[in-house]
VMD Tcl script that draws the C-alpha trace (Angstrom):
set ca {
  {4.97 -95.36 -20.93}
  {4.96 -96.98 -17.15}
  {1.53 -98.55 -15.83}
  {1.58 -95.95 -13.23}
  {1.66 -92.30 -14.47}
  {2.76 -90.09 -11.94}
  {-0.44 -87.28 -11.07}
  {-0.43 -83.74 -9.87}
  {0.73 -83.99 -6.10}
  {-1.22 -80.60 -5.46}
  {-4.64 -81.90 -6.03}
  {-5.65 -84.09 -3.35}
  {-7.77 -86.44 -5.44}
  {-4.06 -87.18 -6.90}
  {-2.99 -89.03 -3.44}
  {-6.46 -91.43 -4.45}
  {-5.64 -91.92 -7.64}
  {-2.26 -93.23 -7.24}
  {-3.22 -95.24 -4.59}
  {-6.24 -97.37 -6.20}
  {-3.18 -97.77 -9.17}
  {-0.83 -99.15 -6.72}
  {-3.52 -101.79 -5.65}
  {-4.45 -103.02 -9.19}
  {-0.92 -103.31 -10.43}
  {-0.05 -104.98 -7.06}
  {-3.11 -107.44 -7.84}
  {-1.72 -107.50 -11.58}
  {1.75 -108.17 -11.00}
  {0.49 -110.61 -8.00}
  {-1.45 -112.57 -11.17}
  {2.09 -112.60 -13.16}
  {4.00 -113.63 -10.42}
  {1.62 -116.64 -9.72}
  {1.42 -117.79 -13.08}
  {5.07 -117.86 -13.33}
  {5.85 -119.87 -9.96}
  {3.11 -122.43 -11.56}
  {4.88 -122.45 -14.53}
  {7.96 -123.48 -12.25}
  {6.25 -125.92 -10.50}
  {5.45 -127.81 -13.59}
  {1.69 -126.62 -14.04}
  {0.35 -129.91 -12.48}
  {-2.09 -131.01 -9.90}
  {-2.83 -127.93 -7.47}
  {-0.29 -125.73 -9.26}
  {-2.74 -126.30 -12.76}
  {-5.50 -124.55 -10.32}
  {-3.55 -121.75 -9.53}
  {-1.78 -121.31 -13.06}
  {-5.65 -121.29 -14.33}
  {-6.38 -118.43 -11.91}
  {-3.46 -116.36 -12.70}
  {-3.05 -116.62 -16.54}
  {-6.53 -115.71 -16.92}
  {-6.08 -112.78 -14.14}
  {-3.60 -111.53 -15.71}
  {-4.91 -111.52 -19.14}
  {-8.30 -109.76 -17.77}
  {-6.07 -107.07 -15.70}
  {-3.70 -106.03 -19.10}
  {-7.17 -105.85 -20.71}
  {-8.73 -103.47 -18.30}
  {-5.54 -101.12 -17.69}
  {-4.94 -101.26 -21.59}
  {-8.73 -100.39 -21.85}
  {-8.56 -97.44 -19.26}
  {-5.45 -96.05 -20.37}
  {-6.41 -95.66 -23.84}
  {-9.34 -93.51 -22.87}
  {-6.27 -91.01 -22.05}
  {-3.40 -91.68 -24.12}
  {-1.40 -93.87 -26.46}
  {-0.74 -97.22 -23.89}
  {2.80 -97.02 -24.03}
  {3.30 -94.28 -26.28}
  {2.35 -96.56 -29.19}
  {0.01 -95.15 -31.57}
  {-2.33 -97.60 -31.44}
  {-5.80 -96.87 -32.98}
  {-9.21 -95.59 -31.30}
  {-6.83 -94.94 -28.25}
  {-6.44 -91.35 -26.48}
  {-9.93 -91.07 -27.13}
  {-10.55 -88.10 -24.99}
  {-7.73 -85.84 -26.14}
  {-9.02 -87.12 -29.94}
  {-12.44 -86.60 -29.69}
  {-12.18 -82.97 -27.07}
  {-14.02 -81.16 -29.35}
  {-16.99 -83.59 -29.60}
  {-16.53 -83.84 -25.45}
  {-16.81 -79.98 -25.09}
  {-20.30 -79.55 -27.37}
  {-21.44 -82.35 -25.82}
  {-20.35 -81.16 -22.45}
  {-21.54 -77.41 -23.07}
  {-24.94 -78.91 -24.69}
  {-25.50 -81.53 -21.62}
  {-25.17 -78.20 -19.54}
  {-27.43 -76.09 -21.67}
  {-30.69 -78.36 -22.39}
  {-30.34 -79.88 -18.14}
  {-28.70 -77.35 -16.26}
  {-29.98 -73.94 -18.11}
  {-33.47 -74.77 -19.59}
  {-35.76 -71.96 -18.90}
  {-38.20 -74.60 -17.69}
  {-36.61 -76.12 -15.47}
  {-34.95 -73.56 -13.62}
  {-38.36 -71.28 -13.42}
  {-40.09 -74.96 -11.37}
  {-37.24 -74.78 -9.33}
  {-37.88 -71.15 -8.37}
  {-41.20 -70.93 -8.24}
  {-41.24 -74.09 -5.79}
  {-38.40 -72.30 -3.94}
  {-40.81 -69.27 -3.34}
  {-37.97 -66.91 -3.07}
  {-40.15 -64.06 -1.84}
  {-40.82 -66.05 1.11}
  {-37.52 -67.43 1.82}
  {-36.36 -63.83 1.22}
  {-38.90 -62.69 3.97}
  {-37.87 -65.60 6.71}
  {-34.14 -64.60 5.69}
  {-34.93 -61.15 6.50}
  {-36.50 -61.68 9.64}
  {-33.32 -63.03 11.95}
  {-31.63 -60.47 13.53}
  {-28.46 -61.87 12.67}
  {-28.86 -61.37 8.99}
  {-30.04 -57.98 9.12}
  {-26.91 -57.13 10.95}
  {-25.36 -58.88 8.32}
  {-26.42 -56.89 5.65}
  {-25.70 -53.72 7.40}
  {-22.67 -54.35 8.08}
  {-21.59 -55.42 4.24}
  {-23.49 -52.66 3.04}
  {-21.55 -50.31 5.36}
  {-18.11 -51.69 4.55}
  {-19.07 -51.01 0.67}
  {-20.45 -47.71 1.20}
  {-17.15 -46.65 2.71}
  {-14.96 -48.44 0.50}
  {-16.84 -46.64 -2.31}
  {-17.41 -43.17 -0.72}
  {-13.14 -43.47 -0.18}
  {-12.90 -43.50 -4.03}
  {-14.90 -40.30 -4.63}
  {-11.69 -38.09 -2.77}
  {-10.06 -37.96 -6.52}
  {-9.99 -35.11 -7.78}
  {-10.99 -36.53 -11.16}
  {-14.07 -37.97 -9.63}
  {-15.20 -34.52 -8.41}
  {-14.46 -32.63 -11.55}
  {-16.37 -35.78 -13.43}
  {-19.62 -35.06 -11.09}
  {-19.18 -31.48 -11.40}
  {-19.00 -31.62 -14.98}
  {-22.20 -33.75 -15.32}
  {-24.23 -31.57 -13.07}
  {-23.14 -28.81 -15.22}
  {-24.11 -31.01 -18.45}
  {-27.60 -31.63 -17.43}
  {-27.88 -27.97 -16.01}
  {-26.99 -26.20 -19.34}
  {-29.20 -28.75 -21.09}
  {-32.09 -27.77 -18.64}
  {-34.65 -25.29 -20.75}
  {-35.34 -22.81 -17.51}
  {-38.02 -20.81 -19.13}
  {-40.56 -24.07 -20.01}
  {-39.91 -25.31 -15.91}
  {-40.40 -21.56 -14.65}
  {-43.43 -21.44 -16.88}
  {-45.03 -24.58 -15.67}
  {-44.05 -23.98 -12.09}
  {-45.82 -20.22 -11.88}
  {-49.09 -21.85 -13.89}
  {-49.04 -24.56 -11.07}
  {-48.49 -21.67 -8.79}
  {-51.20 -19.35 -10.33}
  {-53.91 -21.94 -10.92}
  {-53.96 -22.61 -6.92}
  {-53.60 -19.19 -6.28}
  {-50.38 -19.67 -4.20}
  {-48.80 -16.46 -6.31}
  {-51.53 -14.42 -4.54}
  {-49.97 -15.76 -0.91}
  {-46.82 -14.65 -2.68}
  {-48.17 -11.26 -2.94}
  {-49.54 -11.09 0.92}
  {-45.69 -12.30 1.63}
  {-43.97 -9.08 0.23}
  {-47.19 -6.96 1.35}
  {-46.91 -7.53 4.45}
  {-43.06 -7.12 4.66}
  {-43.36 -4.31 3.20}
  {-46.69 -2.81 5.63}
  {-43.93 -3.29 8.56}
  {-41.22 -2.37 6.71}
  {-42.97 1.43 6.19}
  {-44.07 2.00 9.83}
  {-41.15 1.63 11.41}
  {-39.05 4.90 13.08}
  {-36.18 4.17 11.00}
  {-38.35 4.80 7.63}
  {-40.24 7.61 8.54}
  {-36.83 9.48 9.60}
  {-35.41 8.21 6.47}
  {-38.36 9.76 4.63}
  {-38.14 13.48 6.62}
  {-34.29 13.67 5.73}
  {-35.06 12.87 2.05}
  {-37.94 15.52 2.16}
  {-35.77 18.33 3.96}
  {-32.95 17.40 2.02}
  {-34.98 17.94 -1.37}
  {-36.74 21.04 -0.43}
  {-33.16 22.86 0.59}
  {-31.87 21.84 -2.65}
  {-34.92 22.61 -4.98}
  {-36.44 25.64 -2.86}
  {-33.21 27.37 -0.85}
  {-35.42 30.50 -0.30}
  {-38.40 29.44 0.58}
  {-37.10 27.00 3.06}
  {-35.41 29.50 4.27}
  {-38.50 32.11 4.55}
  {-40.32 28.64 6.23}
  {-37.80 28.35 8.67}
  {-38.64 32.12 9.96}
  {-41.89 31.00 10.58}
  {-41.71 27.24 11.48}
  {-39.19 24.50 11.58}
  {-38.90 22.98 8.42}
  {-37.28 19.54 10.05}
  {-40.72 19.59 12.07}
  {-42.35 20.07 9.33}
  {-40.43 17.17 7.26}
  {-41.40 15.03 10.32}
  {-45.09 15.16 9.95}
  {-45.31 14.95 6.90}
  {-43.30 11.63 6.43}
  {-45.46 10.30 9.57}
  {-48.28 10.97 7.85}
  {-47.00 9.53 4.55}
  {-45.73 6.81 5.74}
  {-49.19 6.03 7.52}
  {-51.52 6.59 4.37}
  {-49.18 3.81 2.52}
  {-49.61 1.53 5.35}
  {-53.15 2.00 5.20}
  {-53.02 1.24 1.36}
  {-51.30 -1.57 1.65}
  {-53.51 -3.21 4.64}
  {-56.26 -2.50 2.17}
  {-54.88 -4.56 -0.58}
  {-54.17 -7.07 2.03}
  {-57.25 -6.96 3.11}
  {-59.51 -6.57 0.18}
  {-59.31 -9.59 -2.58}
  {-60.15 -8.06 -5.92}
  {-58.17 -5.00 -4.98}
  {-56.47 -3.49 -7.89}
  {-52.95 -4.30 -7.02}
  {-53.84 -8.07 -6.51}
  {-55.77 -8.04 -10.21}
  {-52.27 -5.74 -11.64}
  {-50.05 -8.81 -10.03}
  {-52.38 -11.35 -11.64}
  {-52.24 -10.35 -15.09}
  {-48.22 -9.40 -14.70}
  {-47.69 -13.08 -13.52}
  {-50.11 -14.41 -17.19}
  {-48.42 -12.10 -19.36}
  {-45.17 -13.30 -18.20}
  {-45.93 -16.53 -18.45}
  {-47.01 -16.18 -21.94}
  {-44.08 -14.50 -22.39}
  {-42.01 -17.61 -21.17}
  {-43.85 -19.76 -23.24}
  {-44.24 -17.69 -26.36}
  {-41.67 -15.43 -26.80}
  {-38.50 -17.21 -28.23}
  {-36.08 -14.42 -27.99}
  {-37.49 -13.69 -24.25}
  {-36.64 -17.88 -23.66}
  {-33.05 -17.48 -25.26}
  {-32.10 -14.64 -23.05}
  {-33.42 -16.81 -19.98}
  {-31.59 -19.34 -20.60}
  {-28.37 -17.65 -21.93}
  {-28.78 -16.06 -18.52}
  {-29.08 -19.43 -16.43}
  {-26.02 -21.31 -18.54}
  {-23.66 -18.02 -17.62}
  {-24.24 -18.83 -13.76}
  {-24.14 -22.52 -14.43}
  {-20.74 -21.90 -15.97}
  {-19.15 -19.19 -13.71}
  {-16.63 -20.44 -11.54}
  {-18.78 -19.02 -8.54}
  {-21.26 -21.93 -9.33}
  {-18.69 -24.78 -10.15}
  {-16.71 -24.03 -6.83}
  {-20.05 -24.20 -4.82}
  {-21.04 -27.87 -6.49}
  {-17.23 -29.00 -5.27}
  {-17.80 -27.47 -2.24}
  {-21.44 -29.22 -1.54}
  {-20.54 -32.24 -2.75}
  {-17.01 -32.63 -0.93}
  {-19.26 -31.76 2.18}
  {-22.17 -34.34 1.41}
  {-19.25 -36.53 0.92}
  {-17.85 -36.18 4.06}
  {-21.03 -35.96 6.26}
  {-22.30 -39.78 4.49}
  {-18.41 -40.87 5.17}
  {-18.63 -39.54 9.08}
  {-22.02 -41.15 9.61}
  {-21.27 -44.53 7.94}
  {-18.26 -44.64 10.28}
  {-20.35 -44.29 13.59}
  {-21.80 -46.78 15.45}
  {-25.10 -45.72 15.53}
  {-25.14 -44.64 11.99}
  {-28.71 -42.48 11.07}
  {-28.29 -44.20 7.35}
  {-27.66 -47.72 8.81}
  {-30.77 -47.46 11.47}
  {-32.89 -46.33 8.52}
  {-31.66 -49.64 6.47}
  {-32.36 -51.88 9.13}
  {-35.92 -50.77 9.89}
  {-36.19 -50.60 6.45}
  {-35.75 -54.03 5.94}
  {-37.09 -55.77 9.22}
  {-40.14 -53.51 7.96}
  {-40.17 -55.55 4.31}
  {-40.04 -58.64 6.24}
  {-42.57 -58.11 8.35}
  {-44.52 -57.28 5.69}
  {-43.37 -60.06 3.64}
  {-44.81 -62.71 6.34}
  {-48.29 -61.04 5.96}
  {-48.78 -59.73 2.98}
  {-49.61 -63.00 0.23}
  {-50.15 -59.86 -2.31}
  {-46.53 -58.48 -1.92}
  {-44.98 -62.59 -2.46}
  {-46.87 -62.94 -5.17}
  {-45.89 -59.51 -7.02}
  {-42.04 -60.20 -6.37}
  {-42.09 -63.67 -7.04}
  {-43.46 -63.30 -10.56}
  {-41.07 -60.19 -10.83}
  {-38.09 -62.39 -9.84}
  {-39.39 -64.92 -12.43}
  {-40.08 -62.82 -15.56}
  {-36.62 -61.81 -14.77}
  {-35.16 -64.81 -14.10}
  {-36.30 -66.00 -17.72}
  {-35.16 -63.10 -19.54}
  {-31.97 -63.42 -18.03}
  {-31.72 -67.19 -18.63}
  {-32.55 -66.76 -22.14}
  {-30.24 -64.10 -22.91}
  {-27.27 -66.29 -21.00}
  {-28.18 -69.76 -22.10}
  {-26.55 -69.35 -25.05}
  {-23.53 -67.78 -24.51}
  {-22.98 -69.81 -21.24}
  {-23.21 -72.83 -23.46}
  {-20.52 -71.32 -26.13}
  {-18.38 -70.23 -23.11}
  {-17.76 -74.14 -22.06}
  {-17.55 -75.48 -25.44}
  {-14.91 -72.71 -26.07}
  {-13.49 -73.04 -22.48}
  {-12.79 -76.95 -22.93}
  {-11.69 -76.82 -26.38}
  {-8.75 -74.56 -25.25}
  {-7.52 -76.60 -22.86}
  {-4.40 -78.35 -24.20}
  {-4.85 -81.85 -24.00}
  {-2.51 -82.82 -21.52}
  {-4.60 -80.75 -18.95}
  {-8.09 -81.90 -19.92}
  {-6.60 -85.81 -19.73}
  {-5.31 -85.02 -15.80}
  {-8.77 -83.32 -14.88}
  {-10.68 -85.74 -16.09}
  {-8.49 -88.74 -14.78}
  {-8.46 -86.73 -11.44}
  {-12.27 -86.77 -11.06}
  {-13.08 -90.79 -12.43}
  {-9.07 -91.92 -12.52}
  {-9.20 -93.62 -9.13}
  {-12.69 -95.12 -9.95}
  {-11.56 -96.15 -13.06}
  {-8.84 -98.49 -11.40}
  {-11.76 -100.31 -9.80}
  {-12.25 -101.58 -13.36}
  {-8.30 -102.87 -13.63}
  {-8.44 -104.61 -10.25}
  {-12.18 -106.25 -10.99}
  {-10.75 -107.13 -14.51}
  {-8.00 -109.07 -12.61}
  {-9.85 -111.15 -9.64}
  {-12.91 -111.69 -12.07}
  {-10.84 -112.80 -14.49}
  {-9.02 -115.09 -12.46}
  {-12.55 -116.37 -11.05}
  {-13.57 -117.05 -14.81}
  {-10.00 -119.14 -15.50}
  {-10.94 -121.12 -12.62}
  {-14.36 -121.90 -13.72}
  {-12.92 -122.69 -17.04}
  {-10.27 -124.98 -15.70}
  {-13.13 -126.89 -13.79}
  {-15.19 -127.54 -17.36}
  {-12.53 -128.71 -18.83}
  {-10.94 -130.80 -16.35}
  {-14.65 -132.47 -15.60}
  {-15.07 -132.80 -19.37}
  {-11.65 -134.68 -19.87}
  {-12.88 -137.14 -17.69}
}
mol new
graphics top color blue
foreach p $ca { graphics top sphere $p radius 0.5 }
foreach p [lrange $ca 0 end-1] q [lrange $ca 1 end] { graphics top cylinder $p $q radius 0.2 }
display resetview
């Protein structure tokens, strides 16, 4: 295997690390080359100096590369032992890796200081506050309303909303709601207003023209047919139309007068009939089982008529399309109400310690459930992660990220080795003396 392996030329850390291994095999083959030109030159005088320097540089810069090499593979392919320790020992790396992670990175702890000094309330408040970012967040939130609301034009996605609505309708008991909505009703007397409603409808509903002449048709018309002969005998002596007439007018104004008296009169019969109708029936609602079945058999066949299915489409296609048509505007009703909404909460947020204080301990109670339900996992998740790399890829991103400052140790290995020959070359030359 060469000195110089040949790294990834995508990466750019690879352009480093073949660099810094270029200088320490230049200084290493430098060393080699001087200690064989002071070999030539007998070893002597000045060229013992320099043979000192480069025998000993050279011995310190095989040592180093031969050291950082076998942290990554066999040096030259041999199969020397305790070398290619990282691809040997990449399980032990990735629980130590995935642990290192876990107990510094992911201790519940330590993350909940960091976010309680980070106040994110605050910070969310301050955030909130610049223009910019509220425009920001508008206009992300309106890009992913859009993108979303374009999803919702299959077909399947209708019949899918349709189909729940329809769910939850048929499981809906109608008779307990009505029951509990007319008690509500009843207890505050609004059934009563109810009442004054359909009297009063009904008071201007029986004086006007067209009732009174509906009335006199209905009486003529039922005298001919009941009592020919007698009408007839009438009609000698009066007009029986005229007759019809005055009647109904007066008919018609003794039932208005009857019904402005119930209006008028609280405890009038009618109103105290009504009342106990409305208990009974809701006793009946709440009592009566068979009464409840029928109810509710009733509400699930209009739930489930095609009538009712057609009209959900039909609402929600239109829904649809009036959201979709107002996200797309500029001055977009939903947008405006976002913004103010959330200028408004950081308004608030910059004067209201109360409101901090509430969603910072919310965002920290959640912060450590989540953190303890993901420490865990996140830590099995590297350890698994790393362990499938094969080993040839764990060796080149690992020599990409401390390769190049691992050459450092070659070239130092060389020069202070040489410095050390030199020094040792002194001793002994001052001790043979």
């Amino acid at each position: 295997m060469p000195l110089i392996d040949s790294p990834d030329p995508s990466d750019p850390r690879a352009a480093d690390l073949r660099r810094m291994k270029l200088v320490a095999l230049g200084c290493l083959l430098a060393s080699l080359a001087g200690l064989g030109l002071s070999l030539a030159m007998g070893a002597s005088g000045p060229w013992a100096w320099l043979k000192a320097f480069c025998e000993a540089a050279a011995i310190g810069g095989l040592a180093d590369w031969f050291a950082v090499v076998a942290l990554f593979r066999h040096p030259l392919g041999l199969p020397i032992p305790h070398t290619a320790l990282i691809p040997q020992g990449k399980h032990r790396i990735a629980d130590s890796l995935a642990e290192f992670v876990r107990d510094n990175f992911l201790h519940p702890e330590v993350l909940l200081q960091k976010l309680e000094i980070l106040n994110p309330a605050e910070r969310l408040g301050q955030w909130l506050r610049v223009p910019a970012n509220l425009a920001q967040v508008t206009g992300s939130v309106r890009a992913m309303a859009i993108e979303g609301i374009s999803l919702l034009h299959e077909q399947a996605v209708r019949r899918a909303i349709g189909e729940f609505l329809v769910a939850r309708a048929l499981s809906w008991n109608a008779t307990a709601t009505a029951a509990s909505v007319l008690d509500v009703l009843t207890k505050s007397g609004r059934h009563q207003d109810v009442l004054d409603g359909a009297l009063s409808k009904l008071r201007d509903y029986l004086a006007t023209p067209e009732v009174r002449m509906l009335v006199a048709a209905r009486l003529v018309k039922f005298a001919r047919a009941q009592w020919p002969k007698a009408t007839s005998l009438v009609d000698t002596i009066a007009n029986v139309d005229k007759m019809a007439d005055s009647l109904s007018d007066k008919l018609a104004l003794q039932l208005v007068e009857e019904v402005q008296t119930a209006l008028s009169q609280p405890d009038h019969s009618v109103r105290r009939q009504f009342d106990d109708w409305i208990h009974e029936f809701i006793e009946r609602l709440r009592q009566d089982p068979a009464f409840s079945r029928e109810v509710n058999a009733m509400k699930d066949r209009v739930v489930q008529s095609d009538d009712v299915r057609a009209y959900l489409d039909g609402v929600w296609t239109e829904v649809r399309a009036t959201i979709e048509r107002d996200l797309q505007r500029e001055d977009s009703v939903l947008m405006r109400h976002l913004d103010h909404s959330l200028a408004g909460l950081g308004d608030r947020l910059s004067r209201d310690p109360a409101l901090v204080q509430a969603i910072n301990e919310h965002v920290l109670s959640a912060a450590g459930r989540m953190v303890g339900g993901m420490r865990e996992g996140v830590t099995r998740h590297i350890a698994s992660t790393v362990k499938s790399w094969d080993d040839r890829s764990l060796v080149r991103q690992i020599e990409l990220s401390v390769g190049r400052d691992l050459q450092f140790i070659r070239l130092n290995g060389t020069l202070v080795g040489g410095v050390i020959g030199l020094l040792l070359h002194a001793v002994t030359a001052v001790m043979q003396r």
